[in-house]
C-alpha positions as CSV (number, residue, x, y, z in Angstrom):
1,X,0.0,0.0,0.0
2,X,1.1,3.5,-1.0
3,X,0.5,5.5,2.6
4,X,1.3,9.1,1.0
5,X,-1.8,7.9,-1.8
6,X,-4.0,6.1,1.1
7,X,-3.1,9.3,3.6
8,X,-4.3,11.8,0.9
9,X,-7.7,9.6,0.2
10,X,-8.5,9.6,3.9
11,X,-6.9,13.2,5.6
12,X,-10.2,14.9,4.7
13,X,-12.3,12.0,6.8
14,X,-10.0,12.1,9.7
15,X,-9.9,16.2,9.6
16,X,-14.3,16.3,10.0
17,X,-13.8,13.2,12.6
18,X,-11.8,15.7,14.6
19,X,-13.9,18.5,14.0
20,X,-16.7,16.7,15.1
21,X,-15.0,16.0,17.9
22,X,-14.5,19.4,18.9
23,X,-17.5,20.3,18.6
24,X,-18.5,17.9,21.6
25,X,-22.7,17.7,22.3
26,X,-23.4,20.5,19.5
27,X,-24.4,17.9,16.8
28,X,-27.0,17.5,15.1
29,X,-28.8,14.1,14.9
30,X,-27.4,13.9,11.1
31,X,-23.8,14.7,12.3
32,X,-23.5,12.8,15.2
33,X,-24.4,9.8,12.7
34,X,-21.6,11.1,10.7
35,X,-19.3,11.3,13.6
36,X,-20.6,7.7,14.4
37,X,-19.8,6.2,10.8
38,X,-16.4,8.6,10.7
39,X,-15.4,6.6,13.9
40,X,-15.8,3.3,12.5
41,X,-14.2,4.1,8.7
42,X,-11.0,5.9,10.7
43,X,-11.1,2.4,13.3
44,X,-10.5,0.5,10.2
45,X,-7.9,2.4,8.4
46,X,-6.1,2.5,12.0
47,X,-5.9,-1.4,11.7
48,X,-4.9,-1.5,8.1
49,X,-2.1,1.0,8.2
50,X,-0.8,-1.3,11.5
51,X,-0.9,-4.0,9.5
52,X,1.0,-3.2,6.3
53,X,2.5,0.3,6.8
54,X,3.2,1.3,10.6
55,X,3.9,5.0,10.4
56,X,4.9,5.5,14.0
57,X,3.2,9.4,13.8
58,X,0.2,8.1,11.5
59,X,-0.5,5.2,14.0
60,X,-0.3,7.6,17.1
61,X,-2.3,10.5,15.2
62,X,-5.0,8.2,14.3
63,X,-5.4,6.4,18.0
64,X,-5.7,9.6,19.5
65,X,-8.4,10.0,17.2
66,X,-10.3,6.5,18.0
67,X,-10.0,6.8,21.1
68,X,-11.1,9.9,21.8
69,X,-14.0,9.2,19.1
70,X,-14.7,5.7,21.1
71,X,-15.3,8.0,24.2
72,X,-17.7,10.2,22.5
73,X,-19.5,7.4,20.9
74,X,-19.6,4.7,23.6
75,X,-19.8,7.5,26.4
76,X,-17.9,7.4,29.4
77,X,-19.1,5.5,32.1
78,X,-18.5,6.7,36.1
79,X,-18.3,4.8,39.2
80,X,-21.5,5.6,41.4
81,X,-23.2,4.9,45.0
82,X,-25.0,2.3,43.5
83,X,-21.8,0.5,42.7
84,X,-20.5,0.6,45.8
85,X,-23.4,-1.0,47.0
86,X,-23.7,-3.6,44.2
87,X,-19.5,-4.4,45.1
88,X,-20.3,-4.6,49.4
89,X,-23.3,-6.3,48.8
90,X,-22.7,-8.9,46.0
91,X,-19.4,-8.2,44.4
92,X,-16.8,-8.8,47.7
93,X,-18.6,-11.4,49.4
94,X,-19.2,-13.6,46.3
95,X,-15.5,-13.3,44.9
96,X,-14.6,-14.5,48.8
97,X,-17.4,-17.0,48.7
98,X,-15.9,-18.5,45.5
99,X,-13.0,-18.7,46.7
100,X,-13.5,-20.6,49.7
101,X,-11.6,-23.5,48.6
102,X,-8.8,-21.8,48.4
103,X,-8.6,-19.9,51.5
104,X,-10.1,-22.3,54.2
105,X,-7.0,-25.1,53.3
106,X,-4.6,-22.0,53.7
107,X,-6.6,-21.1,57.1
108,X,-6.5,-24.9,58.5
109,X,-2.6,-25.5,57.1
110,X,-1.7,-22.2,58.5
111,X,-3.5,-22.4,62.1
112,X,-1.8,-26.0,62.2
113,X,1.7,-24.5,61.6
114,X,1.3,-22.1,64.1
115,X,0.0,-24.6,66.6
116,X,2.9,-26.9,65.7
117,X,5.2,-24.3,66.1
118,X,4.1,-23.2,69.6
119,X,4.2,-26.8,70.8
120,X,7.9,-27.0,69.9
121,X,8.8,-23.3,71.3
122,X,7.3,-24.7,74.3
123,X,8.0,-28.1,75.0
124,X,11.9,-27.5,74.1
125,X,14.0,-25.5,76.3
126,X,16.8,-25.3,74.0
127,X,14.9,-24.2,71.1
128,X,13.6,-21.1,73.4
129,X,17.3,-20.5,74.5
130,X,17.6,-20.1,70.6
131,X,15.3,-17.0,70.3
132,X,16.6,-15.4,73.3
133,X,18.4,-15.0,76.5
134,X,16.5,-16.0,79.8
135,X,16.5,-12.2,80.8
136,X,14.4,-11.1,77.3
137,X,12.2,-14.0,77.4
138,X,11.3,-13.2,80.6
139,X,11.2,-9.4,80.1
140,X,8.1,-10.5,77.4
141,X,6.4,-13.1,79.1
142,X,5.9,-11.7,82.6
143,X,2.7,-9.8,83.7
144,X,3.1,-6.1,82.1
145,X,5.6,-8.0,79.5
146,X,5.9,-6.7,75.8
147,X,3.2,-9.2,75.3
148,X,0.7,-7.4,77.2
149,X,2.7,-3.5,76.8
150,X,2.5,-3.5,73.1
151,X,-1.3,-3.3,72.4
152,X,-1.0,-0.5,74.9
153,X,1.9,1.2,73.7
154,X,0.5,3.8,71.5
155,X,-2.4,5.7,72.0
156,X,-5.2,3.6,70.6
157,X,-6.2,5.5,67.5
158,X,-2.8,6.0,66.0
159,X,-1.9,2.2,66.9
160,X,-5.4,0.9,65.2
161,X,-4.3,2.8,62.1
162,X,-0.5,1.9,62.5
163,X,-2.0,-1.8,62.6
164,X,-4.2,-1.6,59.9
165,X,-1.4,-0.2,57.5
166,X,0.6,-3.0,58.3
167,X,-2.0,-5.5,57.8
168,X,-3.5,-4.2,54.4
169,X,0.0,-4.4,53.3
170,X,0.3,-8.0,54.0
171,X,-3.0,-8.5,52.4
172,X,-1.8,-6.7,49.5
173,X,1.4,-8.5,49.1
174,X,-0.4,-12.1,49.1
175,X,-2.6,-10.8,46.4
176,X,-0.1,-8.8,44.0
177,X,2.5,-11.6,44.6
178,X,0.1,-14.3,43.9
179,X,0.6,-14.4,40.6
180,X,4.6,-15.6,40.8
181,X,3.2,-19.3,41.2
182,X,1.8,-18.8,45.0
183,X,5.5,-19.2,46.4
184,X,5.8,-15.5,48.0
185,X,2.4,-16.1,49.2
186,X,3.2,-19.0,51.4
187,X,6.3,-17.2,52.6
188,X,4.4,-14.7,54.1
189,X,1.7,-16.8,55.6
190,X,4.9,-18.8,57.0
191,X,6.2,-15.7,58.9
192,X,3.4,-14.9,60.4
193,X,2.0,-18.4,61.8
194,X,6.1,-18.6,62.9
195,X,5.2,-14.8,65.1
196,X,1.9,-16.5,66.5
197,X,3.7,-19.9,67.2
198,X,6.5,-18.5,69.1
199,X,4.1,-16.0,70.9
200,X,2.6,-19.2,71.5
201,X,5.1,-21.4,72.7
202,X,6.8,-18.6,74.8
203,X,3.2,-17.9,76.6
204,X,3.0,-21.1,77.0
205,X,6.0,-22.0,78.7
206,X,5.5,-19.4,81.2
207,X,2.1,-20.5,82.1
208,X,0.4,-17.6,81.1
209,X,-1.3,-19.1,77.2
210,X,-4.5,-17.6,78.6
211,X,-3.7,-14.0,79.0
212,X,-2.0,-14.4,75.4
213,X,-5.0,-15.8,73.4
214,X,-7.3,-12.9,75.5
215,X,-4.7,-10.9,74.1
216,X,-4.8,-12.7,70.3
217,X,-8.1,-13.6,69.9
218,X,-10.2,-10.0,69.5
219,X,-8.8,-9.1,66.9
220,X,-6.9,-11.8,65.8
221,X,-9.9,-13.9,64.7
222,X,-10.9,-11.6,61.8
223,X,-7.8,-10.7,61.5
224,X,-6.4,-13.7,60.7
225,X,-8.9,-15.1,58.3
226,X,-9.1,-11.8,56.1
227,X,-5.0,-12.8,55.7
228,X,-6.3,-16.5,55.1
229,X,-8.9,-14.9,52.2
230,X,-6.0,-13.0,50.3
231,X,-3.6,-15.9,50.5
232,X,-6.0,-18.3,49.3
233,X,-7.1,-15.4,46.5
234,X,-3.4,-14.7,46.0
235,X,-2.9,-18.8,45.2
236,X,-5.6,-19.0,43.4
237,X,-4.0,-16.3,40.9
238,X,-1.2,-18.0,41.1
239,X,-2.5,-21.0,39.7
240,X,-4.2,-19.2,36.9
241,X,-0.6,-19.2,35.8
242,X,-0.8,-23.0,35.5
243,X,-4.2,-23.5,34.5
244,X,-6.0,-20.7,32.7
245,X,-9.0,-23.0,32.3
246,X,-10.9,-22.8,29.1
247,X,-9.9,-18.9,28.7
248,X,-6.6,-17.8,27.1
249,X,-3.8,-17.2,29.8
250,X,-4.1,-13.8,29.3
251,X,-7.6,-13.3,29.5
252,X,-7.5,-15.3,32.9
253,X,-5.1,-13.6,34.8
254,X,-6.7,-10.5,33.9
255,X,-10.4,-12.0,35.1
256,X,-8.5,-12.9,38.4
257,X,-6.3,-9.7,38.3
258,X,-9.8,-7.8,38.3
259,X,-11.3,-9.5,41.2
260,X,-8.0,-9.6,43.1
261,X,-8.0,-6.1,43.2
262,X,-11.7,-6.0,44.0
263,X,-10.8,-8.2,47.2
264,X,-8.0,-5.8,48.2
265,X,-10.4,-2.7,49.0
266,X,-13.1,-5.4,50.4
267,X,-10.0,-6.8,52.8
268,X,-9.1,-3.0,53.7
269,X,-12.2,-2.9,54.9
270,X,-12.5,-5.8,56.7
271,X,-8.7,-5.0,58.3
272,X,-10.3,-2.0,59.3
273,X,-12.2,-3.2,61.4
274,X,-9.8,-5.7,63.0
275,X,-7.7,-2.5,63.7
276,X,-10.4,-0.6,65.2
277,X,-10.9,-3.8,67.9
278,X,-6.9,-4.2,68.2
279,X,-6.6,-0.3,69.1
280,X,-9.7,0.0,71.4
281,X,-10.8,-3.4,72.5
282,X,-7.8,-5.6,72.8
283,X,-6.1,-3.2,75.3
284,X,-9.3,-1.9,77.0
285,X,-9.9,-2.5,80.4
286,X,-12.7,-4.8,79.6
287,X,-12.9,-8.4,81.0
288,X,-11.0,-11.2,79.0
289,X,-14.5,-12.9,78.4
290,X,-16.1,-9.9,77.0
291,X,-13.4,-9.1,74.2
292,X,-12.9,-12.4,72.9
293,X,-16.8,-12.4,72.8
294,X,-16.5,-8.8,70.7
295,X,-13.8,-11.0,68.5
296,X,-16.2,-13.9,67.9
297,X,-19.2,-11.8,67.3
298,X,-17.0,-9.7,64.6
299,X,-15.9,-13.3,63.0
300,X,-19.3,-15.0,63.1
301,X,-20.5,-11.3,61.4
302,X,-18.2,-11.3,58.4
303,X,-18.5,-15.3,57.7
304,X,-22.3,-14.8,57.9
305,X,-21.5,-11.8,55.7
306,X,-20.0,-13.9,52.8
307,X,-22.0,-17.3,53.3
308,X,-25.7,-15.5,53.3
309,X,-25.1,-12.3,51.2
310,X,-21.9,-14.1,49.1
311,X,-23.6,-17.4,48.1
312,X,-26.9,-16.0,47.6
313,X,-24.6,-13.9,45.1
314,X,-22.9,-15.9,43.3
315,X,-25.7,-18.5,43.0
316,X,-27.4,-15.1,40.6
317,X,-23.5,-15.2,38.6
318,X,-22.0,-13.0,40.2
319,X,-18.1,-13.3,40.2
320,X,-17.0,-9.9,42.3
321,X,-15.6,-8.7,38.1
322,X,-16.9,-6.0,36.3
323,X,-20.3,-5.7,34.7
324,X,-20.6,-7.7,32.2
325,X,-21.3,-4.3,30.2
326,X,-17.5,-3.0,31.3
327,X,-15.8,-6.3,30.2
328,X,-14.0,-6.9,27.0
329,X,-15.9,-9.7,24.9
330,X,-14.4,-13.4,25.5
331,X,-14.4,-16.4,23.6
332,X,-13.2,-19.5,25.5
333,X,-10.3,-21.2,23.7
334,X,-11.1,-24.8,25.1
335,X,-13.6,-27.3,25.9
């Protein structure tokens, strides 16, 4: 193809494409028909000029031009109220209902590393001797201990935040790092059942497991599984990698991608709240009974949460993606 022959054809279309452009919502119904058929005419001399001839400042000139005629033709859509309610009351509890079988192994592997763990910190002297000097093992384990000093050691609404920083990081970490295979993901789920185990074990060994788990359990319940819920997301992404499923590789990671990121602000949430308990609860002068009783009632909440509101979702398709509407056309590659 001659592009100086086929650019002096077609300059006269793309000039009244951009012209109509300009002139934004002042059309008339016969030239926004125009703009309309200009749009698709200049979308398919975009492609053939790619194809056969790719003049770098053609190519960009004319993209520009799609695009911004795609905008004005398709509209642009923005985020409202009512998706925010559509994503907390269908979109984040189905995506963690779905994947369920993901995170409850991580939860049960991980709680059983951790118990294991505790059990050898504190059934084996030596391996305590390991971590630290009698002195600092007893300088945390004894009443007024760092154990029981550091949910106390800020005030409580700078710590909650501190916390929940640190804990939406995590989160975030098992679900961007999911996708190299899983393995980061179970790195950090090791280091923290390894923290819990020898908090554990330590406790433990100094007789005092009971003021530790009234120390753990408020806001370590929900914690916990909203960690569990972006490993198990996280590994699920990972194996995407594997097993894309009937969708290209490609298009699957970017299905899971979506949804993974949907999870993140959903978990932010939910961390939130675990914060909010570990700044003003766990430290409070409330009795031991009555905050792990806050912690259970906040678990029981959020798994009611995603197994009433999230099955009842997905059971209606719902996947925690975008609209349907918002999604790029897919056509599965296998059977």
């Amino acid at each position: 193809m001659d592009l100086d022959v086929f650019v002096t054809a077609h300059r006269a279309e793309w000039d009244r494409l951009e012209h109509l452009l300009r002139r934004g919502r002042r059309l008339t119904g016969a030239e926004a028909d125009e703009l309309v058929a200009l749009y698709q005419r200049t979308a398919t001399h975009l492609s053939l000029i790619r194809s056969t001839t790719p003049d770098p400042a053609l190519v960009g000139r004319l993209t520009r031009l799609v695009a911004r005629a795609r905008a004005t033709v398709t509209g642009t859509r923005r985020a409202t109220w009512r998706d925010a309610s559509r994503f907390l009351t269908a979109g984040f509890p189905a995506a963690v209902y779905r994947s369920r079988h993901w995170w409850i192994p991580a939860a049960v592997l991980s709680i059983t590393t951790a118990a294991v763990i505790g059990w050898w910190v504190g059934t084996h002297p030596e391996v305590r001797s390991a971590i630290a000097g009698p002195e600092a093992l007893r300088e945390m384990t004894r009443p007024g201990g760092d154990y029981e000093t550091y949910y106390s050691s800020n005030p409580a609404a700078s710590f909650a935040a501190q916390v929940w920083t640190n804990n939406a990081q995590a989160a975030a970490s098992c679900l961007t790092l999911g996708a190299f295979l899983g393995i980061p993901v179970l790195w950090i789920l090791l280091l923290n059942m390894a923290n819990l185990g020898v908090g554990i074990g330590l406790m433990s060994s100094a007789g005092r497991l009971d003021v530790f788990l009234g120390l753990v359990l408020p806001h370590g319940l929900l914690e916990l599984t909203a960690v569990f819920v972006a490993a198990g997301t996280g590994l699920r992404l990972g194996w995407t990698v594997v097993d894309p499923g009937p969708l290209t590789r490609r298009a699957a990671l970017a299905e899971q991608g979506r949804a993974a990121l949907g999870m993140a602000i959903g978990l932010a949430l939910v961390l939130f709240v675990s914060g909010l308990i570990e700044g003003f609860v766990t430290p409070s002068g409330l009795p031991t009974w009555a905050r792990i009783a806050i912690g259970i009632a906040a678990e029981l909440g959020f798994l009611t949460y995603v197994y009433v509101l999230g099955r009842r979702a997905a059971r209606d398709g719902e996947y925690g993606d975008l609209d349907e509407s918002d999604r790029n056309a897919r056509v599965p590659v296998a059977a």
